[in-house]
Phi, psi and omega in degrees: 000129184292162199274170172290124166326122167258154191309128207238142180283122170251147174251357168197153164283148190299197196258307205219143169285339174170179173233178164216121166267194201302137161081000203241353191311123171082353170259340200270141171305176171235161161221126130302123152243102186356182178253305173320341206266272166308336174284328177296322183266335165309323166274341159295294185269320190257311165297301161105051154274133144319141223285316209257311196299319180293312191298325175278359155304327221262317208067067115243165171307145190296340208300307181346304203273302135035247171324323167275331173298300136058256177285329165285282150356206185042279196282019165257284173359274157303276186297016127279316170310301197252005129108025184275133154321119157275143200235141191248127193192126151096207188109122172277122205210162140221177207231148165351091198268001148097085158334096213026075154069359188268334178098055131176145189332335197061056148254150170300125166120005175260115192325311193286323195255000191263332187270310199291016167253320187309310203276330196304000000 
């Protein structure tokens, strides 16, 4: 019996829901891509966090992110090649729960904490 999924920490939800491409709207296959799926690559590829940073960010394992990186890579792909929708949706996650009173985790690369100095 496989051990139970663990929950992976998201710091915010995206902005946008999905893409579509051009001239294609309402016709184009979809990929999903998790909401966990984007924070790996969000924290990876756009924060320029490491494979090991993202994971103690997430509270998973590095082999995890690994593995979701992966897979999001893959499902990016496919819908930039064949020209498929991208839908940002599910995934086992929970979102930031705002760390000691401050409203947001303080780890690097966290979203939440990047709008709460901006407002500030």
């Amino acid at each position: 019996m496989p051990r139970p999924q663990k929950c992976r920490r998201v710091c915010q939800l995206p902005r946008c829901a999905g893409f579509t491409p051009a001239g294609q709207a309402g016709t184009a296959e979809r990929v999903i891509l998790t909401v966990d799926e984007y924070e790996v690559i969000r924290l990876v590829d756009l924060e320029g966090l490491t494979q090991e940073a993202c994971a103690a960010q997430m509270e998973i394992a590095r082999t995890t992110v690994t593995g979701i990186y992966d897979s999001a890579r893959r499902k990016l792909a496919q819908a930039l090649v064949h020209g498929k929708s991208l839908v940002i949706q599910g995934g086992n996650y929970r979102l930031c729960e705002g760390g000691q009173g401050r409203g947001c985790c303080q780890k690097r690369g966290c979203r939440r904490k990047f709008q709460t100095t901006e407002e500030n």
